[in-house]
N, C-alpha and C positions, 0 to 999 in steps of 0.2 A: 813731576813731569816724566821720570824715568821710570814711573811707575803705570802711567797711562795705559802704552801698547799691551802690557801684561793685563790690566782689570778690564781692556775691550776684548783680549784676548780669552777670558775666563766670562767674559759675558757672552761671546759670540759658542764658546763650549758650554754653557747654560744652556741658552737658546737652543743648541741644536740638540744639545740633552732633553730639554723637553721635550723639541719637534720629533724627536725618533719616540718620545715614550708614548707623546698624543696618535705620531701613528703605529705604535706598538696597540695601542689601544684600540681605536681603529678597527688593526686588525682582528685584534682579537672578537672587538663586536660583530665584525663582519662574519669571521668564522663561526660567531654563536646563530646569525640572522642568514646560514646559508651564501654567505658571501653577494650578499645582496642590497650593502647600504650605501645610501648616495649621501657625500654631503649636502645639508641644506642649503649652505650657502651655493654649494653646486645647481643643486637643482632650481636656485632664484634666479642664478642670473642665466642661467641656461632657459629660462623660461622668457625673463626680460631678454633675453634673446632673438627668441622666435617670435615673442611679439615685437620686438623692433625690426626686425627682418620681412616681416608680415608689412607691418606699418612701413616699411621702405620700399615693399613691391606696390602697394597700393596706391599709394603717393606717386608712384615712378610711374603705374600704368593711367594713373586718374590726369599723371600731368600731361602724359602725351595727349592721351586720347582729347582733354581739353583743348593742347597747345592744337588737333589736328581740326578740331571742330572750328575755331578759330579760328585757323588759317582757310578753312572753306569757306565759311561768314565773307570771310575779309575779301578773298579770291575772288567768290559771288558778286559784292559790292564793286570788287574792281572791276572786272571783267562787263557787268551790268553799267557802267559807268562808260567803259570804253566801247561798249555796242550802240549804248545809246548818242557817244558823239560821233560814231563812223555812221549812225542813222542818218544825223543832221547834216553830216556832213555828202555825203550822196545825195539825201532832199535837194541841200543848195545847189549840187552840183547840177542834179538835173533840170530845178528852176534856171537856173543861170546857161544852164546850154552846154558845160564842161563834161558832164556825166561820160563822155568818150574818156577821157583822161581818167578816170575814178584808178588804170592801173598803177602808177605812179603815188597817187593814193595810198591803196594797198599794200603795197612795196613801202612805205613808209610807216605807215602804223606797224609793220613787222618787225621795224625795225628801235620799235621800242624796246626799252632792256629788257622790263620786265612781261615781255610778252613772245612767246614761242611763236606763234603764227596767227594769222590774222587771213581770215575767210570770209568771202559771199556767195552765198548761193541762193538761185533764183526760182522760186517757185514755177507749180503746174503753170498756174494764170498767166505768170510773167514770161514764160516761155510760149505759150502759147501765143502772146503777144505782142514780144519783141525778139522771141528767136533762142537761142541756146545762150549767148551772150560771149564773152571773157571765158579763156579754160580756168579761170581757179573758179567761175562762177558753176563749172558742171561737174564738181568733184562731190559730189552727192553720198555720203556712206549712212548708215543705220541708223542713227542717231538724228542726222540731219532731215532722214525722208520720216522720221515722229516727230519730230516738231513742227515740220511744214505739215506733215497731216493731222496734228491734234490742234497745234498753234501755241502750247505750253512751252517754257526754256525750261532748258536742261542744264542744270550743273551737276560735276562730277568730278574723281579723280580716276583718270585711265590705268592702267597695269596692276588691278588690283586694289587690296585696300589700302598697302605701302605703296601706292603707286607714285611718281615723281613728279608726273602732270596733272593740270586742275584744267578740264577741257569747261566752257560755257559756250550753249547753242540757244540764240535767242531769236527768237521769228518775230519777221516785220508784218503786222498785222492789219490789214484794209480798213481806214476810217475816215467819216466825213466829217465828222468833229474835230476840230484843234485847229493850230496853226495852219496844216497844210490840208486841202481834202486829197485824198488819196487817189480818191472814183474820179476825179479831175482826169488823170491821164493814165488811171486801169481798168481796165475792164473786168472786175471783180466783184463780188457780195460782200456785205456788211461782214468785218470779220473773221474773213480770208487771210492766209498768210502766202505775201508774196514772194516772199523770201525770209533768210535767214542770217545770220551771220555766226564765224563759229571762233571761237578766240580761249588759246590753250597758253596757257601761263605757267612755268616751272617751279615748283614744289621741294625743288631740292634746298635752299636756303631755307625755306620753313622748317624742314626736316632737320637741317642741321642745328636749327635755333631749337627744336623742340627738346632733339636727344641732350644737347647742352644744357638747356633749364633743365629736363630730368635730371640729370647727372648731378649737377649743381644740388636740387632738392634733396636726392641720395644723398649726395656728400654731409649734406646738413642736417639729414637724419642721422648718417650713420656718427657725423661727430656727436650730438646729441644722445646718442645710444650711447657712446664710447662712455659718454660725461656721468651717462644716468649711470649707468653697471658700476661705473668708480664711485660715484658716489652711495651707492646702494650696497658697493661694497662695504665702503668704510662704514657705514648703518646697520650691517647685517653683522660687521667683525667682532663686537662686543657678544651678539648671541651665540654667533659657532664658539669665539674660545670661549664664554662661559659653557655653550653645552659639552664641547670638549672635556674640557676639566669636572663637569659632572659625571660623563662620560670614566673618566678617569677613575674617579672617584667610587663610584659606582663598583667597578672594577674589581679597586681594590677592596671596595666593603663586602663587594662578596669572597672574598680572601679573606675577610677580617680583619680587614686594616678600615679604621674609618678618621684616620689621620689627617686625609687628603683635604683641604678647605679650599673655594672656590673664590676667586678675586674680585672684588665687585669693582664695577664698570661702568659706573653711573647713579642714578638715583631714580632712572624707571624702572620698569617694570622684570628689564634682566638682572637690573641691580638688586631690586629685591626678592628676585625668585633664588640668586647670587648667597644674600642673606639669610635665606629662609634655612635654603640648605645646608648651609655652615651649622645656623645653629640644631637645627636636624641632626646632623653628624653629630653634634657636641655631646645632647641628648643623649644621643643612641650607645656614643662611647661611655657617657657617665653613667648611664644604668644600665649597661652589660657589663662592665665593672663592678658595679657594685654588686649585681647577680652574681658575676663572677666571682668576687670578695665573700659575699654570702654561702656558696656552692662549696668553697675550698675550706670555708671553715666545718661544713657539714664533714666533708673528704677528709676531713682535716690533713692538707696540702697546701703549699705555697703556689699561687699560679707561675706560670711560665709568660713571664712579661712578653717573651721575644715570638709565643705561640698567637694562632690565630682566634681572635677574641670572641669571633662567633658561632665558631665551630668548635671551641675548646667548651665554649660555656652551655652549646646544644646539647655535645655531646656528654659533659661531666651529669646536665640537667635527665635525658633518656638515660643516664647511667644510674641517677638517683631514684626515679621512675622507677627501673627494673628494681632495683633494691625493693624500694617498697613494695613490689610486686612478687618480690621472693620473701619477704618479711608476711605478707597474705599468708601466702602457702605454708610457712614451717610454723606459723601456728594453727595448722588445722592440723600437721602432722601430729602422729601417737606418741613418740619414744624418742629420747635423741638420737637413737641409730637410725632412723628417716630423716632427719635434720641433716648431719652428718653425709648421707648418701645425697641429701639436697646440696651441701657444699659440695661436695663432688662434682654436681652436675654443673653445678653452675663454674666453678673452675678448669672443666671442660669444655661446656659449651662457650661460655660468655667471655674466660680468657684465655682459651686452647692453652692450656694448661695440663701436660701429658702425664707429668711424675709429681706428684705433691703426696704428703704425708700427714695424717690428721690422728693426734694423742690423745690420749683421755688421761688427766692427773688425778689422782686420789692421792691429797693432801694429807687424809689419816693415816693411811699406810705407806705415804713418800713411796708411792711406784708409780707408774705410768702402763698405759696398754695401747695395745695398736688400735683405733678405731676403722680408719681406710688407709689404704694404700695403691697408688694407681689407680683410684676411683673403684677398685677391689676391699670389698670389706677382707680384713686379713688379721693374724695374730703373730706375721711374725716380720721385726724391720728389715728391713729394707734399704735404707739409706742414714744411716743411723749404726753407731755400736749398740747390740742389744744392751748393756746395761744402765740404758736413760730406762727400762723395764722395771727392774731392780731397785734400783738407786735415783729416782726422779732431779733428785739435785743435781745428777749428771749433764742433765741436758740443761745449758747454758739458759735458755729462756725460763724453765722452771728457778732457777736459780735465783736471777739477776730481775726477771717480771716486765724485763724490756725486750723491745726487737733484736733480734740478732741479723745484721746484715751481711751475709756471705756473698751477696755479687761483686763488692770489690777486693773484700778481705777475705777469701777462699780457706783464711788458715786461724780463724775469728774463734770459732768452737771447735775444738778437741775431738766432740762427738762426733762429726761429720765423718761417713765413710771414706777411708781414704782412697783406696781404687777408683771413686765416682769424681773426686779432683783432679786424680791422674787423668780420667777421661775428658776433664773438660768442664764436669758441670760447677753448677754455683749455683747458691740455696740461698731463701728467704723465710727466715722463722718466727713468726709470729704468735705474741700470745694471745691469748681469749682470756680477760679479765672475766671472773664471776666473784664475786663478793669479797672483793680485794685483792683474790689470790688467780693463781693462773689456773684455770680450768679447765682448759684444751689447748694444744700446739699445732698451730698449720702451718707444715713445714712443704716448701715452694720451693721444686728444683728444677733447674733451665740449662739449656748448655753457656757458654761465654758468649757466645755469637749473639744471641736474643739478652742480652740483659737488659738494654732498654727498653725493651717491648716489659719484660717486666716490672722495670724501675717505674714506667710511666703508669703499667695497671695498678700499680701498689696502695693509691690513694681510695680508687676503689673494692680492691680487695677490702681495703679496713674497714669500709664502709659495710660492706655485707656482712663482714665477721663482728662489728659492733652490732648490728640487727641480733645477731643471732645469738650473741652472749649471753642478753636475758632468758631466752626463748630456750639456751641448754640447759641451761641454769634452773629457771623453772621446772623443767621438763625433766632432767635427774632429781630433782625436787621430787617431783609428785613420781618417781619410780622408786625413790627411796623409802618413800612413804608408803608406797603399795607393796615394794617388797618389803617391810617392817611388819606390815599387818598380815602377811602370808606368815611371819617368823614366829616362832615363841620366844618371849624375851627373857623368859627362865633360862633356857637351853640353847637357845640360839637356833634351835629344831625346827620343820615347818610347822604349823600347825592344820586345826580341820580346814580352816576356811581356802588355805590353798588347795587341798584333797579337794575342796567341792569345784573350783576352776579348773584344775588339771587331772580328775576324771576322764576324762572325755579322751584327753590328749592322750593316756596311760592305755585306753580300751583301742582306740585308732593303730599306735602302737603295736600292742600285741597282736592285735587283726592282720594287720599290715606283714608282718614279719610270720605269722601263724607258728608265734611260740606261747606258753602260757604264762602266767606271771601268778604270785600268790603270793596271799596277803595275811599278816602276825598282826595277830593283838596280845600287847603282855600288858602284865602286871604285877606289879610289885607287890608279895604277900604280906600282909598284915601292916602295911604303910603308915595307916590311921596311928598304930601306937606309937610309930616314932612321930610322929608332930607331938601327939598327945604327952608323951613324956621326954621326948628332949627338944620340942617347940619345931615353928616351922621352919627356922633357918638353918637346921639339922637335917629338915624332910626337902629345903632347895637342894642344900649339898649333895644328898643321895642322886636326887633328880638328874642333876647336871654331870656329877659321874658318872651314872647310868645311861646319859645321853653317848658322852665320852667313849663307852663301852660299846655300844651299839653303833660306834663311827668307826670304831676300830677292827669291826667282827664280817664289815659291810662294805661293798665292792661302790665304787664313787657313781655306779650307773643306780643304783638301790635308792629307794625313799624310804628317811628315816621322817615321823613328824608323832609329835607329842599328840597325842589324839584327847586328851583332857583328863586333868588331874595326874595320879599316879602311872595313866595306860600310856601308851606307846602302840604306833603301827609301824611296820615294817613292811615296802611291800617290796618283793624281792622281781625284777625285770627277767623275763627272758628264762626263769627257775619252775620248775614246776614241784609239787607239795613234796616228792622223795626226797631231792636233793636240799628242799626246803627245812626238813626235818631236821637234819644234818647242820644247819645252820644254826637254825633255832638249838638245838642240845648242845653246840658248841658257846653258844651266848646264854644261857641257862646258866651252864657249869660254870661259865667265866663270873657272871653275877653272882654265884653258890661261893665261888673262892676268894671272889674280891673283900677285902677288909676294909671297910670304910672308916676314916680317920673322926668321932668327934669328941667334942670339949670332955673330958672326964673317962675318955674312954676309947675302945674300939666299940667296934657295929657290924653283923653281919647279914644279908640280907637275901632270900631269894626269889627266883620269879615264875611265874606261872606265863605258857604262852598255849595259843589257840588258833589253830591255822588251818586254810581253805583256797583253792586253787580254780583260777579262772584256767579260761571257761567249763574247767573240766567236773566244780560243781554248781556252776548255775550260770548260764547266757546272762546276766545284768552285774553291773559291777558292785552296784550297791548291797545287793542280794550278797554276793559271795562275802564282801565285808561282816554281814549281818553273822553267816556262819560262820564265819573267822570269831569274832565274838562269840558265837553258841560256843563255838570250842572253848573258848575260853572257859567260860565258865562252867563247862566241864572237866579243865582240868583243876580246878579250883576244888569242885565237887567231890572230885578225884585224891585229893589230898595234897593239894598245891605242888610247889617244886617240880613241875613235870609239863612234858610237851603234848599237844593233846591238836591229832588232826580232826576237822571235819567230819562225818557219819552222815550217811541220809537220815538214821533213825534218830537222829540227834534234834532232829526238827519235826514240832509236832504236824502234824497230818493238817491240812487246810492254813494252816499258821502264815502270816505276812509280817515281812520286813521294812 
C-alpha cells in the first residue's frame, strides 16, 4: 500500500515518457513531410464533424421550414373554418331580420384569442345595392379588391417570409344552389362575389413552438454527434497508437534500431497488421545480423553492438564492394610498384589518410626498402629510424609478424620517430603476410585527435591489404622470375636476352642526353684449354672472377652482361671510344695480372677486347655491336692481349650485320 502512490507515480512518468516520444516522433515525420501531417484520428472526427454539423443545419432548417408549412395548413383550416361560420352567421342574421346588429357580431369574433382581427367587406354588387354599409365593411386594401374581382381566397403570412401574421381573404360568392339562394335578395350573376371576409390570426406562438422543436432537434443531434465522435473515438484509438508506434518504430529503423515492437490491440485487422510488423522487425533484425555477423568475419572485426545496425552493415557491405573493386584493378596492374601506388590511392582517397608508409621486406637479405611514402614513391624514411633499412628485424612487425598498435601505446615500437610523438602523432603498423612471412609493412600515421576515425577504418584497411597480399606476392613472383631470366646465373651478370629489351632504352638514352655510349666485347684467350685441361668448374671459376673484375674497373651507371660463353660486353654510358680505350687497357692489364687460384696450381690468364662507338660508327645500335665484335676479332688476329678499336676498313664493303 505504501508502495502505490510511487508505481502510479512511475506510471504516469511512463506514460508521459512515451507521449513526449510519440510526439517527438510526430514531429519529426512532420519535419520530413514538410510539416504537413494531420493526425488520422484528427482528420475522422473533424470530418464526422462537418458532417454532423451539416446534418444539424439541415434538420434545423427542414424542421422550421416544415413546422412553417404546417402552421399555414393549419392557420388555412382555421381561418376557413372561422369564415365560413361568420358566413352563416350573417346568412341568419339577415334571414331573421338582425343583419343591423352583425356590429356587435364582429366586435365579438375579434375578440377571440386566437384571432387578430376579423373583417367584412362588401362588394361592387352589394354596394351598389345596399349602400356603402358599416365603416369596417369599407376598409377595402389590395388584397381584398383581388379577391372580390377574381372570387379566389387568399391565404398568406404578412411582413414577409418571417412574417408574425397569417392574413385569410375569403369571398362570399353568389349561388342559387344550397341551403340559401343568394339571387333571393341580390341583384347579382351566377358567381359573383358579394363580398369578402378577411381574418388575420398571430403566428408568433407558432414561431415560438417551431424555433423550440428545432432547437430541441439540434440539441439531439448535436448529443448524438457528441456520442458518435466518443465513440468512434474509442474505435479509431487502437489504429492511431498502433500507427503511432509504427510511426515510432519506423523512425527508429531508419536509425538502425529495429528494436521497437508494436502492441497488439485486438485480433482485427490492426491487431494483425500490429503482428505482422513485429515479426517484420524480427526478421529484418535477424538477417542484418547475421549479414552483419557474416561481413565482420570477412573484415575480420567484432561488430559494435551499441552501432547502428543498418548503416554499419550498408556501409561495412559498399566497403566490401570497393575492395573488390580495387582487387579488379591491381590485378590488371604490371609490377608491385603499381599495386603499391594503388594502396596509396586508396588510403588517400577512401580513408583520407595523409602520412602512411608502405615497406618492402627481403627476407633473404633481412633489410627492408622504402616503397611509398606520403603517397610519394621515395627511398628514404620518414617516420621511422632508418635502420628498419638495414636491419629489418628492427622494425617491431617484421619481427613479431603481428600488428603493432601505436594509437594507444605511442611508446609500443622503439623504431617510431621520436620527434613525430612529440608532435602528437600515433601509428598503425601492419603486416602483409605473403607466404608465412611478412612481406610488406603499412605503416598508418594520424595525429591523437583522429584515432577513432582510425580505429574504426582499421577493419577495412585489412581488408584491402588481405586482397592485395596474394596479388604482391605473385607479382614480385613473376618480377623475380623475369629479372632471373635477364641474369646469368654463372656470374650473376646480365645476359643477351636483357641487351635485346633494353636496347631501345640505352639508344633513347644517348639521344636524349646527345652523348655517345660505346660498346667492349672481350674475350678470354685461349679459354677452351682451361675447361679442356682443368675441367669446367676451373673454366666457372675464371668466369665469375673475371665478372668480379669487370665490376670493379666499371662505374654503377656502365652495363656489364655475359654476352655467351667466354665473351662479355661492356657498354660504357655517356663515354665515347677515347676515353673508352683507357678503360678497356686498364681491365686488360688488370686480367694480364690477376693470378687465378686453382686445384694443383695457379692460372694466368689474358683478354682480348674489341670496341665501337655509337653513333659515331653507325646510326643502329645493333650495327655498332656488330663492329665492336669485328674489332674483336681483330685483335685476336692481332696477337691477342691487346685492345683493338673499330676501323671502317675493318668491314667488308657491302657486308651486313
Amino acid at each position: 500500500m505504501i508502495l502505490d502512490p510511487l508505481v502510479r507515480l512511475l506510471r504516469r512518468l511512463r506514460a508521459a515518457g512515451h507521449g513526449l516520444r510519440r510526439a517527438r516522433v510526430r514531429r519529426a515525420v512532420a519535419r520530413r513531410h514538410g510539416g504537413r501531417i494531420v493526425r488520422l484520428q484528427t482528420k475522422t472526427q473533424l470530418a464526422l464533424l462537418v458532417v454532423m454539423l451539416i446534418m444539424t443545419l439541415v434538420i434545423g432548417i427542414s424542421s422550421m421550414a416544415l413546422l412553417r408549412d404546417f402552421s399555414m395548413r393549419s392557420a388555412a383550416e382555421h381561418t376557413r373554418t372561422a369564415a365560413e361560420m361568420i358566413r352563416v352567421a350573417l346568412t341568419e342574421a339577415m334571414l331573421n331580420g338582425t343583419i343591423d346588429r352583425r356590429t356587435s357580431l364582429l366586435q365579438r369574433l375579434g375578440e377571440v384569442h386566437s384571432l387578430e382581427e376579423v373583417r367584412v367587406v362588401r362588394g361592387p354588387l352589394v354596394i351598389q345595392q345596399y349602400g356603402e354599409g358599416l365603416p369596417l365593411e369599407t376598409r377595402v386594401d389590395r388584397i381584398d379588391r383581388r379577391v372580390l374581382a377574381t372570387g379566389t381566397p387568399y391565404f398568406g403570412v404578412t411582413g414577409g417570409l418571417w412574417g408574425s401574421e397569417f392574413r385569410a381573404t375569403i369571398p362570399y360568392v353568389a349561388e342559387e344552389q344550397g341551403d340559401v339562394n343568394c339571387m333571393a335578395c341580390h341583384v347579382a350573376p351566377e358567381g359573383a362575389a358579394l363580398g369578402a371576409v378577411t381574418l388575420t390570426a398571430s403566428m408568433d406562438h407558432m414561431k415560438a413552438l417551431g424555433i423550440a422543436t428545432a432547437l430541441l432537434l439540434v440539441l439531439i443531434v448535436g448529443f448524438f454527434a457528441a456520442l458518435s465522435m466518443y465513440f468512434l473515438g474509442r474505435l479509431l484509438r487502437p489504429l492511431v497508437e498502433t500507427t503511432a508506434e509504427i510511426q515510432e518504430a519506423a523512425s527508429r529503423a531508419a536509425e538502425g534500431d529495429f528494436s521497437q515492437r508494436v502492441k497488439r490491440r485486438g485480433n482485427d485487422e490492426i491487431g494483425l497488421i500490429a503482428t505482422d510488423f513485429n515479426h517484420m522487425s524480427r526478421s529484418i533484425t535477424a538477417k542484418l545480423s547475421e549479414i552483419r555477423g557474416h561481413v565482420a568475419q570477412l573484415v575480420q572485426a567484432l561488430p559494435d553492438p551499441r552501432g547502428n545496425l543498418l548503416n554499419d552493415t550498408a556501409d561495412t557491405v559498399s566497403g566490401l564492394v570497393r575492395v573488390a573493386q580495387f582487387k579488379q584493378a591491381i590485378e590488371e596492374d604490371q609490377s608491385t610498384e603499381e599495386v603499391v601506388l594503388r594502396i596509396g590511392e586508396v588510403l588517400r582517397q577512401e580513408f583520407a589518410l595523409e602520412h602512411f608508409s608502405i615497406y618492402a621486406v627481403d627476407r633473404e637479405r633481412k633489410t627492408m626498402r622504402v616503397a611509398l611514402v606520403d603517397g610519394v614513391p621515395a627511398e628514404t624514411v620518414r617516420w621511422c629510424s632508418p635502420d628498419i633499412l638495414e636491419t629489418c628485424t628492427t622494425c617491431r612487425v617484421v619481427r613479431t609478424g603481428h600488428l603493432i598498435d601505436g594509437l594507444e601505446q605511442p611508446g609500443l615500437c622503439r623504431a617510431f620517430d621520436g620527434q613525430a610523438l612529440e608532435a602528437g602523432m600515433r601509428y598503425l603498423c601492419i603486416p602483409v603476410i605473403q607466404s608465412g612471412g611478412v612481406g610488406n609493412v603499412v605503416q598508418l600515421v594520424i595525429p591523437a585527435g583522429e584515432v577513432h576515425r582510425l580505429r574504426a577504418a582499421r577493419p577495412l584497411v585489412g581488408a584491402y591489404l588481405r586482397e592485395a597480399a596474394p596479388l604482391l606476392q605473385a607479382k614480385a613472383l613473376m618480377a623475380s622470375l623475369r629479372e632471373s631470366s635477364l641474369n646469368d646465373a654463372l656470374t650473376g651478370l646480365r645476359n643477351r636476352r636483357f641487351l635485346e629489351e633494353y636496347s631501345a632504352t640505352l639508344v633513347a638514352q644517348s639521344r636524349r642526353r646527345q652523348r655517345p655510349m660505346t660498346l667492349m666485347m672481350l674475350d678470354l684467350d685461349y679459354f677452351k684449354t682451361v675447361n679442356d685441361t682443368h675441367g669446367h668448374d676451373v673454366g666457372d671459376q675464371i668466369l665469375r672472377e673475371l665478372a668480379g673484375i669487370l665490376r670493379a674497373h666499371l662505374r654503377e651507371s656502365d652495363l656489364v652482361l655475359r654476352y655467351g660463353g667466354e665473351e662479355f660486353l661492356v657498354i660504357l654510358v655517356d663515354t665515347g671510344a677515347d676515353a673508352a680505350m683507357e678503360v678497356a687497357e686498364k681491365i686488360r692489364g688488370a686480367v694480364e695480372q690477376t693470378v687465378f687460384k686453382v686445384s694443383g696450381g695457379e692460372l694466368r690468364k689474358t683478354l682480348s677486347v674489341g670496341l665501337a662507338e655509337y653513333p659515331g660508327d653507325a646510326q643502329a645500335f645493333w650495327q655498332v655491336l656488330k663492329y665492336a665484335d669485328v674489332a674483336l676479332y681483330a685483335a685476336k688476329e692481332r696477337g691477342r692481349n691487346r685492345v683493338v678499336r673499330f676501323e671502317a676498313q675493318m668491314w667488308p664493303s657491302g657486308g651486313e650485320y
